[in-house]
N, C-alpha and C positions, 0 to 999 in steps of 0.2 A: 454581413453574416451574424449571425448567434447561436447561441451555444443552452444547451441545459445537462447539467451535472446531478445526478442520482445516485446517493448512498445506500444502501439499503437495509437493514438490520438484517446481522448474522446471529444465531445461534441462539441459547438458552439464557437463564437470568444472569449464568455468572462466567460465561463465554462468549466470546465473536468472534469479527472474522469480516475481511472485507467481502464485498457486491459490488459494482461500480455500473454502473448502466450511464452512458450519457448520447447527446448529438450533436452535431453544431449543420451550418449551413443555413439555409433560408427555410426557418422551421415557420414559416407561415406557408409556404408552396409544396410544391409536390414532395414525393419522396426523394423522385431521379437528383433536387440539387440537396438532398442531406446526407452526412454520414453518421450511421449508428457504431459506437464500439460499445463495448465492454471489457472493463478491467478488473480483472478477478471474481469469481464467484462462488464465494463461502460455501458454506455446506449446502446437502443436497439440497434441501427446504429452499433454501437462500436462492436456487438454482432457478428454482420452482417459481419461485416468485418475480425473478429476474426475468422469466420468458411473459409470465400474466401483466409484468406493469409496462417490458417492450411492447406487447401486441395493444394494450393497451393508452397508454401515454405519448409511444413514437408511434401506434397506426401501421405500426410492420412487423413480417414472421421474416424478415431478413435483417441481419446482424453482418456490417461490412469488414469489421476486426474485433478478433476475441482476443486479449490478452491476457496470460498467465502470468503473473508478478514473478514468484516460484511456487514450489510444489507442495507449502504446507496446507495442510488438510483444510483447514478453515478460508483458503484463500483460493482450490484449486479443484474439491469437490465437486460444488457446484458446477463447473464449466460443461459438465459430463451432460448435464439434463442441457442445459443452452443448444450444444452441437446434436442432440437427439431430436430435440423440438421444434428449433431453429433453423432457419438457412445462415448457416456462417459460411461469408467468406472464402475470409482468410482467419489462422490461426497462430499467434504466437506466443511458443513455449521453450523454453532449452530442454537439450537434451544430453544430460549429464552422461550417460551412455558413452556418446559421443566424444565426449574428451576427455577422459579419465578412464587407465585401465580399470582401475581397483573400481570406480561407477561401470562398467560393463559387465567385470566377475561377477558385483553384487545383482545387477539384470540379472543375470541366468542362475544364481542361487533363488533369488525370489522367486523364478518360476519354480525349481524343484522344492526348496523346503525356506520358504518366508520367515517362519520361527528363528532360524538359524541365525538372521541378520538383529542388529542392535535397533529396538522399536524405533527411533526415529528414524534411521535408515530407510528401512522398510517400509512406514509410511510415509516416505517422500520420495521414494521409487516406484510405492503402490499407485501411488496418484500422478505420479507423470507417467507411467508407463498404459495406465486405464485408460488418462485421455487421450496419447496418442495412437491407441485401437481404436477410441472411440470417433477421431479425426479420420484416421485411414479407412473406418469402415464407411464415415460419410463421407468419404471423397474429399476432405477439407485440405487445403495444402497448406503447410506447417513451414514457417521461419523462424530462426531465433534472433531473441531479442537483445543484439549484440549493439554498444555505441557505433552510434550512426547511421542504425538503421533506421528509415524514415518512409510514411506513409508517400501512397502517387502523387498525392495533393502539395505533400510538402507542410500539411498542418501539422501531424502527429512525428515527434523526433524521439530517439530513446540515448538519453545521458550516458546509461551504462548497464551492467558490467562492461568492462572489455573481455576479449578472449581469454588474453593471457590471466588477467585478476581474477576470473570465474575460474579457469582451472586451477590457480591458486587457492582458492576458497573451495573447491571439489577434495582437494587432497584432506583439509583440517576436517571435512563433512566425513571422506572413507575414514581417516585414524586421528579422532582428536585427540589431541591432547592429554591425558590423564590427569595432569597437574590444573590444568582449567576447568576441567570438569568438577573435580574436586572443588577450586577455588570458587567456581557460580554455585554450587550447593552450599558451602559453609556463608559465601555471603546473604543468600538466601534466608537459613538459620538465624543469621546473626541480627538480618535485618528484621524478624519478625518478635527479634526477642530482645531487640533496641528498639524499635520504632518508638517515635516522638512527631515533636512538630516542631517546626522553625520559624520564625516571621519572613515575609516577604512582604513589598509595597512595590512600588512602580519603578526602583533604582536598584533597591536589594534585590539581589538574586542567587537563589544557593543552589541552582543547579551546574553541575561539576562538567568539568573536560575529560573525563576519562572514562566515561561511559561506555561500556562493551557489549553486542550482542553477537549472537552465533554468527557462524560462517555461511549458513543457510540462509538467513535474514538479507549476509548480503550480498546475496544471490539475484537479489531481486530487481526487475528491472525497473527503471526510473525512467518515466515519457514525461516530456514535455509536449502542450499541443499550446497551438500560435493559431487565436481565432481575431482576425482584423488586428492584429496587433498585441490582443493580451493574451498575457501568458498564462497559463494552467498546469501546475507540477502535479505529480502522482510518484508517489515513494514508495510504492508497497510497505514492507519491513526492514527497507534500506538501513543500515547506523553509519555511526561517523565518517568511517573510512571511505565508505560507497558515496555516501552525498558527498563527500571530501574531493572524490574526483571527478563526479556529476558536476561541481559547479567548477573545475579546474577548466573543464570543458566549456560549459557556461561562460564565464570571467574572458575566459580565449577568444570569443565572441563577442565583448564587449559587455555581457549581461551586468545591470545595476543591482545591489541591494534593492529590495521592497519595490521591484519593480514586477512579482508575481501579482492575477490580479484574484487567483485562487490558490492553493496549496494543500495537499493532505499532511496531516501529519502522522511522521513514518509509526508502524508500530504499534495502533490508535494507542498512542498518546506512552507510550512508555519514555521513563527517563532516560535509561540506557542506548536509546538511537539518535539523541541529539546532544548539542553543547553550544556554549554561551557562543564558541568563537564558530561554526559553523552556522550558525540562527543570522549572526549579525552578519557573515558573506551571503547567507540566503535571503534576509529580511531586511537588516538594516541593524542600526545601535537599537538599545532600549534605552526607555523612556518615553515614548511614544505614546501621546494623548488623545490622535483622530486614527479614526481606521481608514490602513491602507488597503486590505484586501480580505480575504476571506479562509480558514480556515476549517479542515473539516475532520474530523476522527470517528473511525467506525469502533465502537465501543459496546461491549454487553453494559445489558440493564444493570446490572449490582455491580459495585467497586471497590469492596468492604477495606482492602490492603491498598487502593490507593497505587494500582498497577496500572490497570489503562484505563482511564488516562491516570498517572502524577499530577497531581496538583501543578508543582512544580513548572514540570511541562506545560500545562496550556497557559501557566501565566508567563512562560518564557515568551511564549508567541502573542499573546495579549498586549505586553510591553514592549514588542516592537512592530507595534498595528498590527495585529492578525486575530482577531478575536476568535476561538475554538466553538465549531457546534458540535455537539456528541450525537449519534445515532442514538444509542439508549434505546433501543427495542423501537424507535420512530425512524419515519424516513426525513432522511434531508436534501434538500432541492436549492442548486445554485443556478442562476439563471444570468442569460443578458438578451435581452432583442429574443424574449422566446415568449408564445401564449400563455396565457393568464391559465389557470387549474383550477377550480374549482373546490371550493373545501379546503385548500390549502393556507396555510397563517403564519406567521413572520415567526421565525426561529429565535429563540435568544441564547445566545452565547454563556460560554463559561462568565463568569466574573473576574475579576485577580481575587486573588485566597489570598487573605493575610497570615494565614498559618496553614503549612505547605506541610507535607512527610518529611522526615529529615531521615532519617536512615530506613523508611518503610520505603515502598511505592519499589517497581523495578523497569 
């Protein structure tokens, strides 16, 4: 079998947002032995072009799995035109509704007065709730993307959430925190009115273990798919805690360090969803001087603060063989045992940065 992986460029010069379009099976024969999925799809545009480069590149207006990472806008929009224009499947999305009071109340406030709820709330209910009418008006049937759920084939596996950690992270989504909310806007400030630079080389490395993102990010499901033996992660916006127990699960299995022979990286490319001691159960140690496998982040064009990607970041994965290709308003194409494209020309990776953000970048 072989596989071809499609990133897509989300959004404007100084926003993104995932697209994932890929296929594997015997991509030189018919369609009957190939699967197409899709893993998240960015804004509507993004959506848009998701349906023109399947019909064109996989040769199909059927899409065999749609997957929703979670529900934020840049990752979940999109999905809306796929199930419109597409024959999908199957679909998988959670349904925070479903397990969490306080996410059901906020359902039936949305419908009466949406204002009322806290914006991010609201648009993270607005887009799961849009594409689950937009599933049920096309007949699509809906599973969530709970650990262990695994495609008919047995290629596509999903890490996590589990139930219980998802309704965990539902609760901090209804009523965060006050004191964290506070605490990621002042580091924010803080970091835009310290930013500097730090050295880095192939040994040094100053990205930290205590890197935190929302509750929402990690929400997100994390698939592995297993094509003739290699492996292929997809993180959405996972951070430490979510990969933490993705690869608890993994390791339980026997999985090796740097035995991915693809990987996204979560977040495109933010500091805040990885750390030195989670890279090296996922990748291996650094120091690392041939490439093991392949790296990918969906990134807006402009990077001016050094947010997604962190320097930092793609050299964390760079030094333990993973070289990073950035979207950047381009697409990027990973391949094995799949047809040659036409027009298409060899991607070059990040570099290592010798001077990284030191309190910039998030």
């Amino acid at each position: 079998m072989g596989y071809e992986i499609d990133f897509l460029p989300v959004g404007d010069e100084s926003s993104g947002g995932d697209a994932i379009a890929l296929r594997y099976g015997n991509l030189y024969g018919p369609r009957s032995e190939q699967t197409v999925i899709v893993i998240d799809g960015g804004y509507l545009k993004a959506g848009e072009a998701l349906v023109e480069h399947i019909r064109e590149h996989y040769n199909t207006g059927i899409v065999d799995l749609v997957v929703s990472t979670h529900p934020d806008q840049d990752h979940i929009s999109g999905l809306r035109v796929l199930l419109e224009e597409l024959t999908v499947k199957k679909l998988l999305m959670h349904k925070p509704w479903s397990h969490s009071t306080g996410m059901a109340q906020a359902k039936m406030v949305l419908a009466l007065n949406a204002r009322a709820l806290r914006t991010e709330l609201r648009d993270s209910l607005q887009g799961a709730t849009d594409l689950e009418e937009v599933a049920k008006a096309q007949g699509v049937p809906i599973e969530e993307p709970f650990l262990d759920w695994m495609s008919d084939d047995g290629v596509l596996r999903v890490l996590g959430p589990t139930e219980d950690y998802y309704r965990e992270l539902l609760a901090e989504i209804v009523e965060p925190a006050a004191d964290l909310a506070s605490k990621a806007s002042l580091e924010t400030l803080l970091h835009k009115l310290l930013a500097g630079t730090v050295y880095e080389d192939l040994d040094i490395e100053t990205l930290k273990e205590n890197g935190e993102t929302s509750a929402k990010n990690n929400t997100s499901a994390i698939c592995l798919l297993e094509v003739d033996g290699r492996k292929l992660l997809f993180t959405g916006d996972a951070g430490v805690p979510a990969l933490g127990q993705a690869l608890d699960v993994l390791e339980a299995d026997g999985f090796q360090p740097g035995s991915l022979r693809f990987v996204q990286v979560p977040h495109h490319g933010s500091r805040r969803n990885v750390s030195p001691s989670i890279l090296n159960r996922l990748l291996g140690p650094k120091g690392q001087t041939t490439v093991i496998g392949t790296a990918f982040a969906s990134v807006p064009k402009k990077n001016p603060e050094n947010k997604h990607p962190a320097k930092k970041t793609t050299n964390a994965f760079r030094r333990r063989g993973y070289p990073v290709h950035l979207t950047q308003g381009t697409l990027k194409w990973s391949y094995f045992n799949a047809p040659d494209r036409e027009g298409y020309s060899t991607s070059i990776a990040e570099p290592l940065h010798t001077s990284v953000e030191d309190n910039g970048g998030s």
